[in-house]
N, C-alpha and C positions, 0 to 999 in steps of 0.2 A: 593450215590443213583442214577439209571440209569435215564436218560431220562422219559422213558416210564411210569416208578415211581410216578416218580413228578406230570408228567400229568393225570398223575389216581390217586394220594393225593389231587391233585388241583380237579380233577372233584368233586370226593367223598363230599372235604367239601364249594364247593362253586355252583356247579350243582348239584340242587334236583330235586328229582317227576322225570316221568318217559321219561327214554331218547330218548327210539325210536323218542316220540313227540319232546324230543329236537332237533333230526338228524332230524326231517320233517321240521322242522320251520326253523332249519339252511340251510337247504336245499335249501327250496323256495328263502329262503331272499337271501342264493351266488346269486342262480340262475337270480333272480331277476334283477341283474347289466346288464346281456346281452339285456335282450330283452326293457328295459330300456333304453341305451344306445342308443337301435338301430330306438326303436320308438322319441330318442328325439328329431329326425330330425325336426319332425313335429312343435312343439314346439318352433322350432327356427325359421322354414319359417312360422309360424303363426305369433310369436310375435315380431321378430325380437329385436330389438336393441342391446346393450351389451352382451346379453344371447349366450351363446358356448355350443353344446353338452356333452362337458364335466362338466360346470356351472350345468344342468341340474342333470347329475349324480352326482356330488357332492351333492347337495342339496338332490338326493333319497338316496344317504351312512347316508346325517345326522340324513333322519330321520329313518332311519333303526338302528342306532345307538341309538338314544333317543326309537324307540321302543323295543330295545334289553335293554337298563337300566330298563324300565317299566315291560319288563317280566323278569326282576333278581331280580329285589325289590319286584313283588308281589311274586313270590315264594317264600318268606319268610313272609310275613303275614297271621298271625291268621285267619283262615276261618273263625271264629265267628264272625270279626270285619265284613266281608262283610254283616254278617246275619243282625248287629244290625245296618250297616250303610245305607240297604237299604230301612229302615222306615225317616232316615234325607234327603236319599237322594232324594226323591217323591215330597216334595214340592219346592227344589231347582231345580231339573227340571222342573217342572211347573213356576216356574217364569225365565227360561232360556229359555224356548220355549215361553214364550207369550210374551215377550222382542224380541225377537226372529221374530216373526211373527210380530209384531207393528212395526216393521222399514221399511216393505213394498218398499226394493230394488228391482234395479231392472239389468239386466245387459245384456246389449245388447239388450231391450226390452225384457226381458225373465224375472221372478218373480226369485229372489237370496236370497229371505229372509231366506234359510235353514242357513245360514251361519250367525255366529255371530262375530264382528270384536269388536277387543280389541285395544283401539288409542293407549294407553300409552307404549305397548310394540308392537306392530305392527303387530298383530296377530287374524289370524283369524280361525275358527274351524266348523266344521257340530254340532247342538247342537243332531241332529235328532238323530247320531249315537251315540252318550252317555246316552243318555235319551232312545235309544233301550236297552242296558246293563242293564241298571238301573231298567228298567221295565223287564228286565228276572229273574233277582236277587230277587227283589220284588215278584214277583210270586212265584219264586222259593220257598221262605221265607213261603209266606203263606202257599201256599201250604203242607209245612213241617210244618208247626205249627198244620195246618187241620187233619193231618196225622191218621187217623182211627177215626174220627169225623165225623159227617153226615153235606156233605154241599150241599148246592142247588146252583139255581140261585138267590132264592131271599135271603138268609140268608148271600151270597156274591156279593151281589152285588154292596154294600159302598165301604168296605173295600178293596174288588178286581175287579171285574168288573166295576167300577166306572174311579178308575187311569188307567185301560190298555185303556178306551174308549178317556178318557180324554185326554192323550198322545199321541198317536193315531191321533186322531180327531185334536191335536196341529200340528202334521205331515205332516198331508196329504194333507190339499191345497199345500204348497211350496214342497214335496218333496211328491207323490204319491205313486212311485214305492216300498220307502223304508218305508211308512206309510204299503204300504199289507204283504211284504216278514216279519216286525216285529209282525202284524197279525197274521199271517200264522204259525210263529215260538209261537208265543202266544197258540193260538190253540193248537198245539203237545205237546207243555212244559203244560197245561192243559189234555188231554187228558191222560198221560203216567204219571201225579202224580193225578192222581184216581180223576178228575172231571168229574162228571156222563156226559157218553154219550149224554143223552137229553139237556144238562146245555152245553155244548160244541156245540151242533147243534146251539141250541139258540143263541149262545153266534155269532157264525156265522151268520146269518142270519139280528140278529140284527148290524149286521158291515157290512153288505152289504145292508139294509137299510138305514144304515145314511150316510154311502156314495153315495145311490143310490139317496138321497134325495140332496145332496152338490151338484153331478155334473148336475141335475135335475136344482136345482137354477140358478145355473154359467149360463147355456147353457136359461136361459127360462127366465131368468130377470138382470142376470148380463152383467157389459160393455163387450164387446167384443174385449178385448186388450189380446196380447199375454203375458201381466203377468198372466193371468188366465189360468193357467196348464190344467185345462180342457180340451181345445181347443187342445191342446197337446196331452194329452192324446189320445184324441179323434181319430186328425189323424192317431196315429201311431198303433192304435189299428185297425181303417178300414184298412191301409195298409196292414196292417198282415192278418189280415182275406180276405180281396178280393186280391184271386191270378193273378188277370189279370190285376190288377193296377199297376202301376210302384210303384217298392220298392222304398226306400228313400234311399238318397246319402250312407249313413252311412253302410246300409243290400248291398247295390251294391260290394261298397268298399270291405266288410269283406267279403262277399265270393266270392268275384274275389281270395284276398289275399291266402283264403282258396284250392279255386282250384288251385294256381300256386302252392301253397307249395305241390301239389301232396301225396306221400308217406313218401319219406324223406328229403324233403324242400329246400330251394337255397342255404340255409349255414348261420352259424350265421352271421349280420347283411346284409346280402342280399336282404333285404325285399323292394320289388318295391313299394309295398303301403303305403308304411312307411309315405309317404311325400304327401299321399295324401287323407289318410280316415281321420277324424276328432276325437278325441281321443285314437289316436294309441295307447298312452302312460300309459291309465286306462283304461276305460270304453271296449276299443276293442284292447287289447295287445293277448286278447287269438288268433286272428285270426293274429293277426302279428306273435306271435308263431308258426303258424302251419305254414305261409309261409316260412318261415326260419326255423325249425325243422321237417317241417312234420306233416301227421295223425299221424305219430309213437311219433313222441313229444307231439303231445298235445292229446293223450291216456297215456303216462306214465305222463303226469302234472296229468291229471285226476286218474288216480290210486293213486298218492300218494295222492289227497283229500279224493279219498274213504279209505286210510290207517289211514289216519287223523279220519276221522270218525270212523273206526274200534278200535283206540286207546282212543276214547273219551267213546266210547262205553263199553271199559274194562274197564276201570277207574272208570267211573260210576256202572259198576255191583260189584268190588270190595271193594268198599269201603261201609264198612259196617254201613252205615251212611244215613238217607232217605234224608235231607238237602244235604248235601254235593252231594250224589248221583245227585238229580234237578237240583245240580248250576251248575256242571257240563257239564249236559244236557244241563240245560237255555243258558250257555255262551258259549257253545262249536257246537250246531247244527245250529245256524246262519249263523257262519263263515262257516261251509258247503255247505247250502244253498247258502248263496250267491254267494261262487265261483260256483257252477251247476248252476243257473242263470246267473252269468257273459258267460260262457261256450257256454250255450242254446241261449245266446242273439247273440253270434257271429254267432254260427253255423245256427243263423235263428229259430228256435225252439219256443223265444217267444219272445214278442216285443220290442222294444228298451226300457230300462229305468233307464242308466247310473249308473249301478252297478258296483263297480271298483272288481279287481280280486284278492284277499287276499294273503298279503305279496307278491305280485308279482307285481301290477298295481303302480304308482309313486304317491303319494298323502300324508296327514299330520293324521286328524284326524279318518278317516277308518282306517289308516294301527294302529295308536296308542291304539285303542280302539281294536284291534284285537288282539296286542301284551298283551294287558292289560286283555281280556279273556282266551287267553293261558298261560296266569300268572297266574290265578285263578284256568285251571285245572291243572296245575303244583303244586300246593300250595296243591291241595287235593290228587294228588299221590302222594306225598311225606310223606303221610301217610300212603299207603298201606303199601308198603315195606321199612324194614329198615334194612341197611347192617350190620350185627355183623362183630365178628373179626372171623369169619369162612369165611367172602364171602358168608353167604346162606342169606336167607331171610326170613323174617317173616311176617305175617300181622299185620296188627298195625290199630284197632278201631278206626274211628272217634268218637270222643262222642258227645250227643247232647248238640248244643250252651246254 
C-alpha cells in the first residue's frame, strides 16, 4: 500500500466532519507557534526568573496538544448527549460562577475573581468561558424544543430568559467585556431560531438596564478601589470616545506596531514592539502580526476567520436537523466574534477589553473551550456526508434527539 494510501485510510477512519474546518483549525494552530514565539519576549522581560522563550512555547505546543485531544474526542460524540447535558449542565455552572465570584481576588490590585484555582492539581481556569458554551448550548436546546410553538417573553422567561440573565449578571462585575460579547452572541443565537423580534428588543433592553443599574451603583455608592472593574471600564471607554485625549499605553503600542509592519512587515520575529506593549502574547498578538507580517498578513489571518464562518454557516444550512443546525450556530459564531473583536481592539476600532485571539493568542481555558466548540461542529458534519465505497457522498439526516 503506497504512502499516500495509508494516509487517506488514516484520515477517512479517524478524521471526521468536515475538513476544510479541519485545514483552518490546523492552520491557525501551525501558525500560532511563530507569532507566539515571537511575542514571548515579553513574558520573559515582564516576569523574569527561570522562564526561556522557548519554556514559553512549549507550554503553548502543550496546550495546543490537549486542545487538539478535546477536538478528536468530541468528534466522535453523540450530538444528543450535548442536548440532554445541557439541562445538568445550568446548575453546575451556577454554582461554578458564584464560587467563582465569592473568592473576591485580587491581582495587582485589579479584581481576578473570573479565574477559578484548583489547589490539589494546581490549576487554574476562566469559569466565564465555559459557562458561555454552556449557555449557547442551552439556548440552542430550547430553542429547538420551541421549534414551531408560540413563545413570548413571558411564557420564557423561567426556563430561558432567567439562566442567560442569571449567568450573565454572574459574569459581568469580574469579567465585563466577555459578560456583553456572550450577550451579544445570546441575542443573534435568539433572533435566527425564531424568537420574536419584539421579545429579542426586550430581551436587550432589559440587559442594558441591569447593567445600567450595576455600573450606576459601583460608580454612586460603591468603594472606589480598582477591584471595581467599573472604574475600568469607565476609563477606557472615555479614552476611546474623546479623540483628543491621550490613548492608553496599550492603543499606543498596537498601532505603532501596526504602522511599522507597513504592507509587508519586518520579517517573522522581527517585531520591535514585542518587548514592549503589554499582552503581546494574547490580548494584542494581532498587532504583533501585522508588524512582522504586514496589512497583507493580517487581511489573510482575517479571511481565513471569515472562511471559518463560511464553513459554519454551510454546516449549519445542511444538516437537516433544527437542534443540530442552532448548536452549530450557538458554538460556532462566538469564536468568530471574538476573533473580529480581538482584531477591532488592536486596529483601535473598539475599546480595550482583553479578548485573546482564537487558536492563535497563548493561553489554557479560551484556547480549550474553543477546541471543544470546534468539536461539536465537527461532530455534526460528520453527519452530513458520508463516504461510500464510490468516493461520492451522500446526506445523512440528523434525527431529532
Amino acid at each position: 500500500m503506497k504512502i499516500s494510501e495509508k494516509i487517506d485510510l488514516f484520515l477517512n477512519k479517524y478524521i471526521k466532519g468536515d475538513r476544510y474546518l479541519w485545514a483552518f483549525i490546523s492552520l491557525l494552530a501551525i501558525f500560532s507557534f511563530l507569532p507566539v514565539y515571537s511575542a514571548s519576549t515579553n513574558l520573559v522581560t515582564t516576569y523574569g526568573g527561570t522562564n526561556t522563550v522557548f519554556s514559553y512555547l512549549l507550554k503553548h505546543a502543550i496546550f495546543l496538544l490537549v486542545g487538539f485531544c478535546i477536538l478528536f474526542f468530541t468528534q466522535f460524540i453523540d450530538y444528543k448527549y450535548f442536548y440532554r447535558m445541557s439541562i445538568i449542565s445550568m446548575p453546575i455552572i451556577f454554582i461554578l460562577l458564584i464560587f467563582t465570584m465569592s473568592q473576591r481576588k485580587e491581582l495587582d490590585g485589579v479584581n481576578a475573581s473570573r479565574w477559578l484555582h484548583i489547589p490539589i492539581i494546581n490549576i487554574s481556569f476562566q469559569t466565564s468561558s465555559i459557562a458561555g458554551l454552556a449557555l449557547f448550548i442551552y439556548c440552542a436546546r430550547y430553542l429547538a424544543k420551541k421549534n414551531k410553538k408560540q413563545i413570548n417573553f413571558i411564557n420564557s422567561f423561567l426556563p430561558l430568559l432567567f439562566p442567560i440573565f442569571f449567568i450573565i449578571g454572574l459574569i459581568f462585575p469580574a469579567n465585563g467585556s466577555t459578560a456583553v460579547i456572550v450577550f451579544i452572541s445570546v441575542l443573534i443565537l435568539l433572533f435566527i431560531g425564531g424568537y420574536p423580534l419584539t421579545s429579542v428588543i426586550g430581551v436587550l433592553l432589559m440587559g442594558v438596564l441591569f447593567a445600567g443599574i450595576y455600573i450606576y451603583s459601583v460608580i454612586k455608592w460603591g468603594y472606589k478601589k480598582p477591584i471595581n472593574r467599573v472604574y475600568t471600564w469607565k476609563s477606557r471607554i472615555e479614552q476611546f470616545l474623546d479623540h483628543e485625549s491621550e490613548e492608553s499605553y496599550q492603543m499606543k503600542q498596537s498601532k505603532t506596531a501596526i504602522v511599522l509592519g507597513n504592507k509587508f512587515g519586518r520579517g517573522p520575529g522581527k517585531s520591535v514592539l514585542k518587548a514592549f506593549l503589554p499582552q503581546s502574547s494574547s490580548d494584542f498578538i494581532y498587532a504583533i502580526i501585522i508588524e512582522e507580517y504586514g496589512s497583507v498578513g493580517g487581511v489573510i489571518l482575517l479571511f481565513i476567520y471569515i472562511l471559518i464562518l463560511m464553513r459554519i454557516m454551510i454546516i449549519a444550512t445542511k444538516v437537516q436537523n433544527y437542534f443540530c443546525s442552532l448548536l452549530v450556530l450557538a458554538v460556532g459564531f462566538p469564536i468568530v466574534n471574538q476573533a473580529l473583536i480581538n482584531m477591532g481592539i488592536a486596529v483601535g476600532l473598539f475599546p480595550v477589553t482583553g479578548q485573546t485571539l482564537p487558536l492563535i493568542s497563548a493561553g489554557g481555558t479560551s484556547m480549550w473551550v474553543t477546541f471543544f466548540s470546534f468539536g461539536i461542529i465537527l461532530n455534526v458534519s460528520r453527519l452530513i456526508y458520508n463516504k461510500n465505497s464510490n468516493r461520492t457522498t451522500k446526506m445523512i439526516i440528523c434525527h431529532d434527539p
